[in-house]
C-alpha positions as CSV (number, residue, x, y, z in Angstrom):
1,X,-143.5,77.4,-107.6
2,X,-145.0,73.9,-107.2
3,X,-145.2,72.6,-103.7
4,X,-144.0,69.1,-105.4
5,X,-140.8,70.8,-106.5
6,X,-138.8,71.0,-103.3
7,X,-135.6,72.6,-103.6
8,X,-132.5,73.3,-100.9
9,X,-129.4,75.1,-102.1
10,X,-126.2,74.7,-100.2
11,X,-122.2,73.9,-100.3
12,X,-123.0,75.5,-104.0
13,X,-125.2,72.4,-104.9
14,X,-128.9,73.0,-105.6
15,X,-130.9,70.3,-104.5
16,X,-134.3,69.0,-106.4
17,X,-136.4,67.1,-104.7
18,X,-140.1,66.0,-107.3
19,X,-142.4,65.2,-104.0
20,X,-145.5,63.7,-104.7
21,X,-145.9,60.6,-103.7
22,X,-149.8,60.1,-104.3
23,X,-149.1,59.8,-107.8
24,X,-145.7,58.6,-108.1
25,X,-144.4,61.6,-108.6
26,X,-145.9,62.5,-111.7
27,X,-145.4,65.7,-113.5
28,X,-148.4,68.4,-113.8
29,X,-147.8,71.7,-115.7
30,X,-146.8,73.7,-112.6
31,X,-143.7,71.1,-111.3
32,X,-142.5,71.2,-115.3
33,X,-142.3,75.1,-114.6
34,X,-140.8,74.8,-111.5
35,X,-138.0,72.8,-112.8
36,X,-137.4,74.9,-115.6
37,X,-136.8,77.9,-113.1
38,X,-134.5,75.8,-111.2
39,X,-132.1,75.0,-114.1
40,X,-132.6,78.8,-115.2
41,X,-131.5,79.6,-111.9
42,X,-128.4,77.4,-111.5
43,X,-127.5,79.0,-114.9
44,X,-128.3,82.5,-113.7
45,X,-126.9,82.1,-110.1
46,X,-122.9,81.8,-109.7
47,X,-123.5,80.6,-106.1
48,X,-124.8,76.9,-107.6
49,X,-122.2,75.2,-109.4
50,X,-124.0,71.8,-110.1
51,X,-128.0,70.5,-109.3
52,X,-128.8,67.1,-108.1
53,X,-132.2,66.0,-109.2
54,X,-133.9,63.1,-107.1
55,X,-137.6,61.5,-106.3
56,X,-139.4,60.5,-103.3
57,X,-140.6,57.1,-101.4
58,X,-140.5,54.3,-104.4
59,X,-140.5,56.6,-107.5
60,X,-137.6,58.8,-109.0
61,X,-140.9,60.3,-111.9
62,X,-143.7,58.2,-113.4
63,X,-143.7,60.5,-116.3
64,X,-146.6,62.6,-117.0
65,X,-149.8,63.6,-114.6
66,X,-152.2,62.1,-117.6
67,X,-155.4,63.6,-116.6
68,X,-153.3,67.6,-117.0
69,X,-151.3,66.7,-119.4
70,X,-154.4,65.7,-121.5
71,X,-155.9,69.5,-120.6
72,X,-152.6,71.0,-121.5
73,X,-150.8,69.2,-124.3
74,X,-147.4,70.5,-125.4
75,X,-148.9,71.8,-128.5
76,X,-146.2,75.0,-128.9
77,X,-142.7,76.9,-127.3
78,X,-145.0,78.1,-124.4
79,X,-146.2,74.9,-123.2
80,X,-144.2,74.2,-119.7
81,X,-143.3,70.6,-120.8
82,X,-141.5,72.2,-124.2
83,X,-139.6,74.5,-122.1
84,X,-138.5,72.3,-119.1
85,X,-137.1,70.1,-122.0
86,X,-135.3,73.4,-123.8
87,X,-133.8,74.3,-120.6
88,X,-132.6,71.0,-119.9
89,X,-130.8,70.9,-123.3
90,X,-129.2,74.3,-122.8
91,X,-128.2,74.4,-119.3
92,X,-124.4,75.1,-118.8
93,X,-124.6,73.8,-115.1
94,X,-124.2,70.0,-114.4
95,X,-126.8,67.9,-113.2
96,X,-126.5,64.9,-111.3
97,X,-129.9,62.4,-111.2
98,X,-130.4,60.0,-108.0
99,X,-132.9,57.8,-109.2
100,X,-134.5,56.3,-106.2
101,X,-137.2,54.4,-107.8
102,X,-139.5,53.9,-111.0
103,X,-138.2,56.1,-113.9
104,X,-140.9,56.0,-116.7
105,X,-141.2,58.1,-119.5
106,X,-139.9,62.0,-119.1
107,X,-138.7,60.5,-115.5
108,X,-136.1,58.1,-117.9
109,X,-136.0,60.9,-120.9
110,X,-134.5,63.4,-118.9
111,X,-131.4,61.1,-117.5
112,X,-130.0,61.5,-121.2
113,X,-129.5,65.4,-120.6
114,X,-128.1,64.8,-116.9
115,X,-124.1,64.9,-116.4
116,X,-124.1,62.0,-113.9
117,X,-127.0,59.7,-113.4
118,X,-126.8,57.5,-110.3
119,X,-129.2,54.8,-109.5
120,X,-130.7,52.6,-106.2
121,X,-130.8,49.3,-107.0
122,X,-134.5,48.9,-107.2
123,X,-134.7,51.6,-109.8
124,X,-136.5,50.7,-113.2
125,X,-136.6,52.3,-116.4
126,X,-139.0,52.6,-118.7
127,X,-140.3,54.4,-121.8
128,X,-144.3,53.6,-122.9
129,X,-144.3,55.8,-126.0
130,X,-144.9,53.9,-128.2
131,X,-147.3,51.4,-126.1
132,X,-149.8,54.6,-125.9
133,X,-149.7,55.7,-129.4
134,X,-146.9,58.7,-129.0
135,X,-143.5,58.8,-129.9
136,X,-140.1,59.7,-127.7
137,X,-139.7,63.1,-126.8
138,X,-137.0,65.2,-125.1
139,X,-134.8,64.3,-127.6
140,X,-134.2,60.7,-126.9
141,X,-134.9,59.2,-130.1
142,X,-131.3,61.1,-130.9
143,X,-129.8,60.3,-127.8
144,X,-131.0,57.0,-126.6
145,X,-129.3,55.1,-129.5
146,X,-126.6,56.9,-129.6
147,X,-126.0,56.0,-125.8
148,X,-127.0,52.2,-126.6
149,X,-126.9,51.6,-129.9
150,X,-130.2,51.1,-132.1
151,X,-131.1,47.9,-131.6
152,X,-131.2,48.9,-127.6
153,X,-132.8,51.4,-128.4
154,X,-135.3,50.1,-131.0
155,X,-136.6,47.3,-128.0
156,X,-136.9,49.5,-125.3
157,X,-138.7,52.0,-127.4
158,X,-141.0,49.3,-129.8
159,X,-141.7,47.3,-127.0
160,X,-141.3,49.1,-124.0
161,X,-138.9,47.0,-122.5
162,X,-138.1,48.3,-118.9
163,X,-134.5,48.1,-117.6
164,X,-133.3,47.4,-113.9
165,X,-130.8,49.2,-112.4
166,X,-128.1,46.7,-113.5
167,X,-129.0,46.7,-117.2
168,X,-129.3,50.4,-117.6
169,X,-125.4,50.8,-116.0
170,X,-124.3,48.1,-118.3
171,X,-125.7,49.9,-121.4
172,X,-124.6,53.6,-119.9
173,X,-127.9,55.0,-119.2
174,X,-126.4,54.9,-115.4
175,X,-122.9,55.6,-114.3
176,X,-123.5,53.5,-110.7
177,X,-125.6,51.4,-108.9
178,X,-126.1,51.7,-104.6
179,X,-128.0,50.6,-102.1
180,X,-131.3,52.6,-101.7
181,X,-130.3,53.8,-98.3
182,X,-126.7,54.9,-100.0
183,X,-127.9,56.3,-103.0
184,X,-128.6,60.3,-101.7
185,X,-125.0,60.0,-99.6
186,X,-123.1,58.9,-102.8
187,X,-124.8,61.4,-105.3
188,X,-124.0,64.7,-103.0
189,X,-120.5,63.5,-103.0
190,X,-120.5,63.4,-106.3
191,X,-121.9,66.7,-106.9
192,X,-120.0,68.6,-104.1
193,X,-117.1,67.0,-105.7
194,X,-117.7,69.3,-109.2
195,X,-118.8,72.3,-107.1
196,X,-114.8,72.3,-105.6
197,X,-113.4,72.3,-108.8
198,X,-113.0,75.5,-111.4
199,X,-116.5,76.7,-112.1
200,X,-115.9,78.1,-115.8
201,X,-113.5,75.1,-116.4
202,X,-116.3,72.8,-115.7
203,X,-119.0,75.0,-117.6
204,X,-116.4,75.3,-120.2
205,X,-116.4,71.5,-120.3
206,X,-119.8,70.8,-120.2
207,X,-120.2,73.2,-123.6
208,X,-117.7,71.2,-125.2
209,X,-119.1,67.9,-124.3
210,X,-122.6,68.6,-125.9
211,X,-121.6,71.4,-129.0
212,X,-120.6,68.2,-130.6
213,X,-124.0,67.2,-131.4
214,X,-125.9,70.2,-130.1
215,X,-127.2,70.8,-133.4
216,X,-128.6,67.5,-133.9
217,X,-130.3,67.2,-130.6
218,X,-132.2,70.3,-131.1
219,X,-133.1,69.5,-134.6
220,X,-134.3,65.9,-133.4
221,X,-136.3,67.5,-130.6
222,X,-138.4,69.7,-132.9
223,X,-139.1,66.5,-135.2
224,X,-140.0,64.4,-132.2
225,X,-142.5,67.5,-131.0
226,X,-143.9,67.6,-134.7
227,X,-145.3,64.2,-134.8
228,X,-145.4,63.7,-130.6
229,X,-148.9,66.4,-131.1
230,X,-150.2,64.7,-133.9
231,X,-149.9,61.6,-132.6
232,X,-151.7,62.4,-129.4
233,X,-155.0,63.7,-131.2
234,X,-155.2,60.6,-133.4
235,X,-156.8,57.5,-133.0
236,X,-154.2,55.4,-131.5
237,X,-153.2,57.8,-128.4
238,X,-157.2,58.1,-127.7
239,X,-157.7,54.1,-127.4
240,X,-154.2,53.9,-125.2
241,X,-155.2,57.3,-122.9
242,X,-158.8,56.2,-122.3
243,X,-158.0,52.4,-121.7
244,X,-155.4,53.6,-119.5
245,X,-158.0,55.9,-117.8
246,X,-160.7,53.3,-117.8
247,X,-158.1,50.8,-116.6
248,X,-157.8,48.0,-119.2
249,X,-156.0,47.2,-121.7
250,X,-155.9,48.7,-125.0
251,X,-157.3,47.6,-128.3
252,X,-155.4,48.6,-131.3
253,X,-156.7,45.1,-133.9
254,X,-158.5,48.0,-135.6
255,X,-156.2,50.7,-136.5
């Protein structure tokens, strides 16, 4: 387990805290597993009917912990960050998302595999694929425009447009806006209220709402991981991860 994952179970609701603040709650290798054993376990435990998944202080996730990720890529089915994104497109318990803050990359990815996603109002949301040489992962280039529509999508992914709270409930990326001070209260409510009602009706459910396009979403997930590992070892990724390291601004006139 990660000391950054911090988890509570009770009332039949697993709580997820990501807790680590000195880098805005970025994810390393070891919180990526620790969040994949946490959905395993909701699925393997009849004793949690539903997670809720939040942040701490002023970020919900700022994506990736560049300087490990960089060590270890996602370069197969054993990487941590393939499998945290497998489990979260195969879990058959619901997940509710209180996104207390910034929500950038993975940290906005994963909303589009979570039941209910409720925001603070100072949440932002963001996805810099493209502006550091990568493309979408976790199966959003599926999901996102099929949330949005593709021209949405398209601008937030092309030009990494970032969306405030209000935006992303208008275009269904959130289901409700709160107060920040409101925002935990309102999401437990939520998910207490599917832990009280039939457990296999609601698993049942939750199968039927994704078999639609389960398929799909697989299949674009393995395309998006195809390219996302080439991408990183070219050119492009190397001038955005070094500038972004170094701490200026990228240079891509010569590409």
């Amino acid at each position: 387990m990660s000391q950054h994952i911090q988890i509570s179970i009770a009332k039949r609701v697993q709580f997820i805290r990501i807790n680590r603040p000195d880098r805005k709650n970025a994810l390393d290798l070891a919180m990526y597993k620790a969040l994949s054993d946490a959905i395993h376990r909701a699925d393997s435990n009849r004793n949690i009917r539903v997670s809720v998944i939040t942040g701490f202080a002023d970020a919900f996730c700022s994506g990736n912990d560049i300087e490990d990720f960089l060590k270890g890529p996602p370069m197969d089915a054993s990487s941590p960050i393939v499998q945290f994104i497998e489990a979260l497109i195969g879990t058959e318990t619901p997940i509710v998302a209180a996104v207390n803050g910034h929500a950038i990359g993975i940290g906005s990815t994963m909303l589009l595999h979570c039941d209910l996603v409720y925001a603070a109002d100072g949440a932002r949301f963001h996805m810099p694929f493209v502006n550091i040489g990568l493309c979408p992962e976790a199966g959003s280039s599926f999901l996102l425009p099929l949330l949005m529509g593709h021209r949405q999508a398209a601008e937030m992914f092309y030009l990494g447009k970032t969306l405030n709270a209000v935006e992303a409930a208008r275009l269904g990326l959130v289901n409700a806006v709160y107060p920040a001070s409101q925002l935990e209260s309102e999401a437990m409510e939520a998910a207490e209220g599917i832990a009280a009602q039939p457990p296999e009706a609601v698993r049942t459910t939750k199968r039927l709402l994704r078999d639609a396009f389960a398929e799909a979403l697989s299949a674009a997930s393995r395309r998006e991981m195809d390219r996302f590992v080439p991408l990183l070892n070219g050119p492009e990724a190397k001038e955005a991860l070094s500038a972004f390291m170094e701490k200026r601004a990228p240079d891509f006139s010569r590409f």
